[in-house]
N, C-alpha and C positions, 0 to 999 in steps of 0.2 A: 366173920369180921369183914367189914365191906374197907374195900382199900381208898383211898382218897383221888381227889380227878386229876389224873396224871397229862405229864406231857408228853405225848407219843411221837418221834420221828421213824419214820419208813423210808430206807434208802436200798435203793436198785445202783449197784455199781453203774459206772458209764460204758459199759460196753453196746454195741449195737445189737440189738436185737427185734423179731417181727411181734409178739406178742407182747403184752403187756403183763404184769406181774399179776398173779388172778390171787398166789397167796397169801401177797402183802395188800389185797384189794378186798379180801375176806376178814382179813386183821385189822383192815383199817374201821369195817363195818362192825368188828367184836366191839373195838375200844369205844368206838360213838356210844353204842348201846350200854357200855358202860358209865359213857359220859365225858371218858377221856377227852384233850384235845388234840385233831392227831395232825401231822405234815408227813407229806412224800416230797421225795427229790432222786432223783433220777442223774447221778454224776461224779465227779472228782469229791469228795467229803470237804478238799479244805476248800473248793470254791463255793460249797453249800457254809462252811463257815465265814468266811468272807462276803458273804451274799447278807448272812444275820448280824452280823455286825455295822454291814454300809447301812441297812432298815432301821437299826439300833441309833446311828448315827446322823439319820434323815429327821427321826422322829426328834434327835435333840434341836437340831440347827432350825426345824420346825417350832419348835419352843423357842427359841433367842429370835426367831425373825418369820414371823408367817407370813408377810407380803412378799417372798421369792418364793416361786413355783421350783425346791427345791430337786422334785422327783426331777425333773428337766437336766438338773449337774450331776443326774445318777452317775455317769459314765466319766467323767471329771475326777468328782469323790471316788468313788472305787479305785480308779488309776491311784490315785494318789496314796489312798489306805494300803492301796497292794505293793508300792513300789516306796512310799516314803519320799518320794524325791522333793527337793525344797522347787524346785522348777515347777514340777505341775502343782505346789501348794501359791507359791508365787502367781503364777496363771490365772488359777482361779478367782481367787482373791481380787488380783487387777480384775477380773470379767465380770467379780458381783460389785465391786464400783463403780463401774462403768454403766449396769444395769441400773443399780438404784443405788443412788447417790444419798438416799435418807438413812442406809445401813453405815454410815461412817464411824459411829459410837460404835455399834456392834460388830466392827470388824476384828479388833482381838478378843472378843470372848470366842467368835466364829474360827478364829485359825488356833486359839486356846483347844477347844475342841475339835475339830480336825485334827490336829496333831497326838490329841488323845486318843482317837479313835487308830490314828495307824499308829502308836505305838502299840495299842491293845492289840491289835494284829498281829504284828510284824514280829511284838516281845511273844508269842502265844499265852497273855496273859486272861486268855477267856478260858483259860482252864481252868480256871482261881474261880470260876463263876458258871458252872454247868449249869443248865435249864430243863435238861431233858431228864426225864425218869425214867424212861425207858427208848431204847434202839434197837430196832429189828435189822437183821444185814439181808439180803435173799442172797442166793447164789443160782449159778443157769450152769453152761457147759464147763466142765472138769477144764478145758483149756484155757478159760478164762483166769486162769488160776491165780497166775499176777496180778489181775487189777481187782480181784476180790481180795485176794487178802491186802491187799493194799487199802481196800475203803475198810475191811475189818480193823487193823491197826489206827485208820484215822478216827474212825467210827470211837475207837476207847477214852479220846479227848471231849469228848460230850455228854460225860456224866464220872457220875464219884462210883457208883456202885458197877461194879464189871458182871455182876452176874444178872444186871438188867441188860446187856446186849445178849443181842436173843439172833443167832447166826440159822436160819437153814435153807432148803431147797435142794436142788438137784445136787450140786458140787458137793454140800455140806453132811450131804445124805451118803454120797459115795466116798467122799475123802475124808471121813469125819476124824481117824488120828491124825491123821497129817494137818489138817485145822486145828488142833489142838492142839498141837505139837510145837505148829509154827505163830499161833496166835496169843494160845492159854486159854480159849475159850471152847465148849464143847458144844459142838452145836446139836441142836435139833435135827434130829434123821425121823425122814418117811414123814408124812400125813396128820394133821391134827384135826385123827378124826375120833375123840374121845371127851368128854366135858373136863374141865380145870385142867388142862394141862398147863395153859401160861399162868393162870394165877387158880391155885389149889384152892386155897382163901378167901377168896372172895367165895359168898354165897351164891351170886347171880352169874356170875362165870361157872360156878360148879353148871349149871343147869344148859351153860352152850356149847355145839359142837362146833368149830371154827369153819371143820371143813363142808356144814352143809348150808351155810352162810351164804346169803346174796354177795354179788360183789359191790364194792362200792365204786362205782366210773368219775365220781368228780375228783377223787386224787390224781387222775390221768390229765385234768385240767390244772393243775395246781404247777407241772413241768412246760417246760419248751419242746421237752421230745416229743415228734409223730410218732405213733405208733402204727405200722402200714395196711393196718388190718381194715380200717374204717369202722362206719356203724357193723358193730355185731354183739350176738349174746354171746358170753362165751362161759362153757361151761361142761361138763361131764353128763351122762345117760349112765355111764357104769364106771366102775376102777377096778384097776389092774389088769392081767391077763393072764390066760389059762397055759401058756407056757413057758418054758423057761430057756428061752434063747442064751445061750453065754454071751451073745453080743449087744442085748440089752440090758436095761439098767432097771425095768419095770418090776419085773422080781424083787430086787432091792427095795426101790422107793414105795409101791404098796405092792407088796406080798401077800395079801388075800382081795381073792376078785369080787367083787360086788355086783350081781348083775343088774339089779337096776338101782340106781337113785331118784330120791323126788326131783323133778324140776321144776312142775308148774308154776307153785306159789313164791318159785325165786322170779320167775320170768314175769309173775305179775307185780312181784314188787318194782323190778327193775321199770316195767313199764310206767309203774304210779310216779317212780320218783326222777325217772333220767328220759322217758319218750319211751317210742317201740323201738328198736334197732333194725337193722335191714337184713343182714344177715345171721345166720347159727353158728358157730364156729363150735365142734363138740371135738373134746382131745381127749375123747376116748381111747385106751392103748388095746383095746380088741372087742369092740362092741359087736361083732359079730357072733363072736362064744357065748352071749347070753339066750338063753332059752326064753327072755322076756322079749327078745328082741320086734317081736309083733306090738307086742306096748309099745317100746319106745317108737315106733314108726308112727305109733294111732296118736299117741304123746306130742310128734312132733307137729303132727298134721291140727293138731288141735291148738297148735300157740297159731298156725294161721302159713306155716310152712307146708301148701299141698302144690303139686305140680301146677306151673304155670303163675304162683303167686307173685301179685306185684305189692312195689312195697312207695307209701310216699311220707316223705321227712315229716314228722310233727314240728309244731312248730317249737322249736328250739333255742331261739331268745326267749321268748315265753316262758319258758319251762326253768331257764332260765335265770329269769328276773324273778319269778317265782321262788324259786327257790333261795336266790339271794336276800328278799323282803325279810323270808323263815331264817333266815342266817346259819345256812347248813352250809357251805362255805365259801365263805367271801373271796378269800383269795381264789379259789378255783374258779367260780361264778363270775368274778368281777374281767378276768382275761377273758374266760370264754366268751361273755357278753361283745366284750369288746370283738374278738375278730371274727365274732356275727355278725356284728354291724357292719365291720369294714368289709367283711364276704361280700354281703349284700351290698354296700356302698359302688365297693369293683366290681361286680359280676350280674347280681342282678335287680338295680335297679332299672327302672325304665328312665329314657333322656329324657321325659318332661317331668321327673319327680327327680332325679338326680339333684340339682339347686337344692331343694326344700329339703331331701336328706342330709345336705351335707351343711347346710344354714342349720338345722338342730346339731349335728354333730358340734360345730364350732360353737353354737351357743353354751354348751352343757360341757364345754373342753374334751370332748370324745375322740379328738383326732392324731391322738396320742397316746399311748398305752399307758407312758410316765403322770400323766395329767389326769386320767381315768379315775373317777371315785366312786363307788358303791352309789352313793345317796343322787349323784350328776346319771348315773345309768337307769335310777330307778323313774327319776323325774322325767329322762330325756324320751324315755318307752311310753310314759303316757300322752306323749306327743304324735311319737311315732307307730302306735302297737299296730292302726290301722290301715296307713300304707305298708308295713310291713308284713302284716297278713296276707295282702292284696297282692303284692307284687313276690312275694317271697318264692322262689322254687318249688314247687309241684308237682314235678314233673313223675310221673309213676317208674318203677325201676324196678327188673326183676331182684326176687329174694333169692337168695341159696342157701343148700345147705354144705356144709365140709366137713365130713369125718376126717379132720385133719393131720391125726396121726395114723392114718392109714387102716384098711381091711386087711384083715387076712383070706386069701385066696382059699385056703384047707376047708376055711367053712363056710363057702359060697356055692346054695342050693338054686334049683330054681325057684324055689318058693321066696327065699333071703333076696333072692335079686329084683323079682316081682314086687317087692314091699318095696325097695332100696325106689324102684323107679316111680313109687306112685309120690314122692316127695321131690323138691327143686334139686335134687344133688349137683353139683358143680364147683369141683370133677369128683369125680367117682375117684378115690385112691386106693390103689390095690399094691401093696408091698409085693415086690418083686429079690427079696432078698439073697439068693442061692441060688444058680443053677438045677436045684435037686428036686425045688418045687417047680418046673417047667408046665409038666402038664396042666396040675391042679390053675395053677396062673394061667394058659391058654382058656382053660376050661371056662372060670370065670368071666375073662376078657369077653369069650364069643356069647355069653349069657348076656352079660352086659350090653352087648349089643342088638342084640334078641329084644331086648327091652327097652328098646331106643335111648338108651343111656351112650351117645357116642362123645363125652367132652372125657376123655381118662387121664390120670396119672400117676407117677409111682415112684417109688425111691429104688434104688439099685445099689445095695448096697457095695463097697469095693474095697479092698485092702484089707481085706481077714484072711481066711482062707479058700478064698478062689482064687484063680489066676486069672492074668490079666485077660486072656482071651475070653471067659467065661462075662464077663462086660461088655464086652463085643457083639457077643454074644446075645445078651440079653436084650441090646440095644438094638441088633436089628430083627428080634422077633418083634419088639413092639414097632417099629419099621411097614414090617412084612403083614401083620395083624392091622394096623391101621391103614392102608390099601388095600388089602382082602376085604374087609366088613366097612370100609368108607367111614371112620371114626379117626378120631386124633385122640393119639395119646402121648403124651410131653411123660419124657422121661427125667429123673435129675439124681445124677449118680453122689452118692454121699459115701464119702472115706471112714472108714473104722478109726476109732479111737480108743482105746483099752479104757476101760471104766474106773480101773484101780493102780494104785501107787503112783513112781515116778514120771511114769510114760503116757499114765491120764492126764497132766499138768500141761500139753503142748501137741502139737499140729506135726509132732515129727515122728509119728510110728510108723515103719514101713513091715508090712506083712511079708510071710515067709517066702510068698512067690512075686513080689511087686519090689521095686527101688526107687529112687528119690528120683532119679528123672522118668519114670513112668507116672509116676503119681503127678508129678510136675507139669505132664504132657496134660493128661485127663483134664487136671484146673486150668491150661491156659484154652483148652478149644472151651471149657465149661465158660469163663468166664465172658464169652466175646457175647452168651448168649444166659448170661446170670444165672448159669448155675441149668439153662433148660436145654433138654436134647429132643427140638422139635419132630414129628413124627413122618417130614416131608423125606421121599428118599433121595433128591439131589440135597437137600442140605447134610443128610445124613453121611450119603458115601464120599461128599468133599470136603465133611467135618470129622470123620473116622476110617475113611477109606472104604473102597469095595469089598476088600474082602480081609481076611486075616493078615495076610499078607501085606494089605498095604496099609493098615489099620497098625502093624509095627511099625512101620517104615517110618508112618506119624509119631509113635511113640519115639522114635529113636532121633527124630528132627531137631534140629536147634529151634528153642522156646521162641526165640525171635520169631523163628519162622515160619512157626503155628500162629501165633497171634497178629502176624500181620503177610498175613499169607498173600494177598494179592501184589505186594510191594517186593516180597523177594521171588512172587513167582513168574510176575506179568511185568512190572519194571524195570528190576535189576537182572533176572534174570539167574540170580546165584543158587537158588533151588534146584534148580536141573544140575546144576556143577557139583551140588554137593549129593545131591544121588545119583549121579555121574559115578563120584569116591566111593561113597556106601556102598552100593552094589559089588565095585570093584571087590572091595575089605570083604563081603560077608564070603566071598568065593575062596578067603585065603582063614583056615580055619585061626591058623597064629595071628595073623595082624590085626583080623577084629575080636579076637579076646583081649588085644592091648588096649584097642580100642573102647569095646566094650568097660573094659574094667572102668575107667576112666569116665565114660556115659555114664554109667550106673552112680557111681556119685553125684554128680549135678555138679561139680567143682570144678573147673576149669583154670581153676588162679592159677598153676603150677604142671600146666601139662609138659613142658619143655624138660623138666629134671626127672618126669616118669618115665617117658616113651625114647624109646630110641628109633624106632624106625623111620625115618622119612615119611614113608607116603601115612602113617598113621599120625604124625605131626600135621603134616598139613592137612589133611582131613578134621581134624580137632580146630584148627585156628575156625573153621564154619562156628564153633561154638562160643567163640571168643565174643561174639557178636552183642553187645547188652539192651537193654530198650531207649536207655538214654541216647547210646547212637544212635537208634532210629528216631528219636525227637528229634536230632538235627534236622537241617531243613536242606530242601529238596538237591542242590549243589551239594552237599556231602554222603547223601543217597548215591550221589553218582560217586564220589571217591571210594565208598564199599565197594560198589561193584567194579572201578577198575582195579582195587586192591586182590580184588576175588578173581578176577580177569586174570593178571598178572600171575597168581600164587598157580592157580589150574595150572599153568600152561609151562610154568615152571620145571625144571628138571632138578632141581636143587631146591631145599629147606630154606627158606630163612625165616628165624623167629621173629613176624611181625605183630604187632596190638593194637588195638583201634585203639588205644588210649592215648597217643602223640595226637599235639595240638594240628586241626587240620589244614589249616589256613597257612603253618609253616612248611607242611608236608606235600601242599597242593602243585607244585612244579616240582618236585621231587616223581614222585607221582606219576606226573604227565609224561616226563621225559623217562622215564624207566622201559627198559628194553626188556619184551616177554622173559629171556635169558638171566637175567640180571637186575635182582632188586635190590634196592640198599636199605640196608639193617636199620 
């Protein structure tokens, strides 16, 4: 029985993320094929509903008055819808008088309707009137956990039948009773790699497999989110992997390894319908374990990914406008269009066609995202398609390729490496997970180099069951390997998260041999360098210290003083005061276990009612220190450090806080005797 042409919405909660949704871009290419009509959006659910309602609300006032360029009060209307206020309805109202004085009849049917549309908001009376037939939710990392089930529960306001919300993906695969539990709804775990799973019924879905589906890339045009990756194919060579890590999630999500998949005939689709793309992006989860693995290298080489390949943009208004005339889809085609133009407008036209581009833009009203129509972009391109060709960027750029979820080291021969380098790889990523695989991971690295493969990097994992030295560790064999063989390899240490129950849902699990301010340490040096641990050895031993030794020292630092190291070590000078004290404390085994105890949580709010000791009190205040102080500007820099001045030299406690206002505090301060501070 063939089902009827449904209305499909695809929603990617708003969490940030680098990849783009590949299995709501598979679904979005099942439902076309079925005929469906589909939408993605990428966010908060009720500002996607408030988005279709103000559209809803354009398309009427468009009807009662087509001589105001209504898109243009997008920003107006919306306020007004979202908040109700009679002020910004007032506002407007006077500003389309103003505008055109022929709308005077027309102004209470226009604030009649206005008023109806933020009621239908505001009361959520678009419940009363669902549109959608079906809602996919995706879900990413277990810790996103809040703002997915949050788009899932908003998600249920957008249709009558709940068992047309269709939940899966990473989270929903791992957490699937806790999704149910907390939703009602049961989602979809693992892969839909089997025909009719989303609609049994239908005949012509009986015969498609979802998961070996092209993607669809124009729903990525249809959002405001960039996605960071730029042009690329992205896509699989194999699934799953051949072991079973209890620290990964692969086992779960597909459970039987596949070692090759077809790709060609996707990679020529994508090319017929979207351009070529520039880069490969394969998330294979261990494409080394396959025995095909000589195919997929001959495979790759043959989409045009062979060492040294350059890659130049098609042209891409083109493609396009093209595709807009075929109405495959409008809304996606009609932005993208747009800030092609304006690309080329800002970037590269040449200054004696500049005028003449931007005289079509303004004739065809292009200069505006709000004012942009379909039919003005199609007209305005056969004015412009030949300077556009002419002048458009060409410039050639290397391809690459990225086995982006990483190789396994175990099974990296000489022969695997040989293949590995006769294609653009960049970088070569080689999981570094444990301590236990050292050799086999040396082994690989100097192969890799052998094979002039020198751009490397890897993930480290940390917070399971290593300890924290064994990071240290790792980091400076890639260090010591990348000066030996003259290669860089960029390391980037990644925190364990439990895959299952309560402690999957969040960012706070601390392993058996790590605590909350060792883990704390690690993100603030990671962060000053997003997450990379460059392979240079002066960055290395003044971002983790020389050696183990002082590679704690960092761990045990006030966060302040990692993250803005130059300021407490070269300006103020309080660095050296406060490992002045540390050293003192680790000499005394009792006073830095009080100490410690106290580090080890990350809490500081209440260290006055724990400790009794003096010199471990004031050794603590170094932590008292928060980032906001250091926002302050450069004359309150200086009140830390005589504050820090003062406490050292002190013979006596007193509980001081950077939290006193300092502008009151500042001749207090000044006049305070080494001896004698006041409380």
């Amino acid at each position: 029985m063939a089902l009827k042409k449904r209305n499909i919405l695809l929603i990617e909660p708003g969490y940030k993320n680098k990849y783009p949704p590949i299995g709501l871009m598979k679904i979005a290419t099942y439902h076309k094929m079925l005929g469906d009509k589909v939408t993605f959006y990428k966010g908060d659910v009720k500002e996607f509903i408030l988005g279709e309602i103000l559209k809803d609300c354009l398309t009427k006032l468009n009807e009662i008055s087509s001589t105001i360029n209504w898109k243009k009060k997008t920003n107006e209307i919306e306020n007004y819808i979202k908040t109700g206020r009679v002020k910004k309805l007032n506002n407007l109202i006077c500003d389309l008088q103003q505008e055109n004085k022929v709308i005077k009849k027309q102004i209470p049917l226009l604030e009649l309707w206005l008023k109806h549309f933020a009621s239908y908001y505001r009361k959520n009376e678009f419940e009363n009137e669902k549109k959608w037939d079906r809602v996919y939710v995706t879900t990413l990392f277990t810790f996103y956990w809040k703002i997915t089930i949050k788009a899932i529960h908003d998600a249920k306001h957008l249709l009558n039948d709940l068992n047309e919300l269709k939940v899966g993906g990473v989270l929903a695969s791992l957490l699937t009773k806790e999704v149910e539990e907390e939703t009602g709804i049961l989602p979809i775990t693992g892969i839909l790699d089997k025909p009719g799973i989303l609609d049994p019924k239908n005949r012509k879905a009986k015969k498609i497999i979802i998961d070996d589906l092209p993607l669809d890339y124009s729903i990525l045009d249809e959002i405001d989110y960039n996605y960071p990756t730029g042009s690329a194919y992205f896509t699989f060579m194999t699934k799953g992997c051949t072991r079973t890590c209890s620290f990964c999630s692969v086992p779960k999500l597909e459970p039987t390894y596949k070692e090759k998949i077809p790709t060609k005939d996707k990679f020529n689709t994508i090319n017929k319908l979207y351009g070529e793309q520039q880069n490969l992006l394969l998330m294979d989860n261990n494409v080394l374990a396959s025995p095909k693995f000589p195919e997929i290298i001959e495979e790759i080489k043959s989409m045009g990914f062979v060492k040294g390949a350059k890659f130049v943009q098609p042209n891409q208004l083109d493609i396009s406008i093209r595709n807009l005339k075929q109405g495959k889809n409008d809304v996606a085609y009609t932005k993208k269009s747009f800030y092609l133009l304006h690309d080329f407008l800002n970037q590269r036209a040449k200054r004696k066609i500049e005028q003449i581009v931007y005289d079509i833009y303004d004739k065809f009203n292009l200069l505006k995202l709000e004012s942009v129509t379909k039919e003005n972009l199609i007209l305005a391109y056969d004015e412009l398609k030949e300077l556009y060709e002419k002048y458009r960027n060409k410039h050639p750029r290397n391809r690459y390729v990225d086995f982006n979820q990483g190789t396994d080291a175990r099974y990296v021969t000489e022969d695997i490496m040989k293949l590995i380098s006769e294609i653009p790889i960049h970088p070569l990523r080689i999981a570094f997970d444990y301590w236990g695989i050292r050799k086999q991971y040396e082994k690989a690295v100097r192969l890799a180099a052998k094979y002039n493969i020198n751009r490397l990097s890897n993930y480290l994992l940390f917070n399971f069951k290593d300890k924290p030295e064994d990071l240290y560790k790792r980091m400076q064999i890639n260090m010591e390997l990348s000066e030996e063989l003259n290669i860089h390899i960029y390391s980037f240490p990644m925190k364990f998260i439990p895959l299952f129950g309560e402690e999957a849902k969040h960012r706070q699990y601390i392993g058996k041999f790590w605590n909350k301010k060792f883990i704390r340490a690690i993100q603030s040096v990671s962060n000053a360098t997003r997450g990379i641990v460059p392979p240079e050895r002066s960055f290395f031993q003044r971002a983790y210290g020389k050696n183990l030794e002082e590679y704690f020292e960092i761990l045990y630092m006030p966060e302040t003083f990692i993250i803005y190291r130059d300021l407490f070590e070269k300006k103020l000078g309080i660095t050296a005061q406060w490992r002045k004290l540390y050293h003192a404390l680790r000499k005394s085994e009792n006073l830095w276990n009080q100490a410690k105890e106290i580090i080890d949580t990350n809490d500081f709010s209440k260290i006055s009612k724990k400790i009794k000791s003096k010199k471990v009190l004031i050794f603590l205040q170094f932590y008292s220190i928060t980032r906001q102080d250091v926002k302050q500007s450069d004359d309150k820099y200086l009140l830390i450090k005589k504050k820090f001045d003062h406490l050292i030299k002190s013979d006596q406690f007193i509980d001081l806080t950077l939290t006193y206002d300092y502008e009151e505090r500042k001749k207090e301060l000044v006049h305070t005797t080494p001896t004698h501070i006041s409380p």
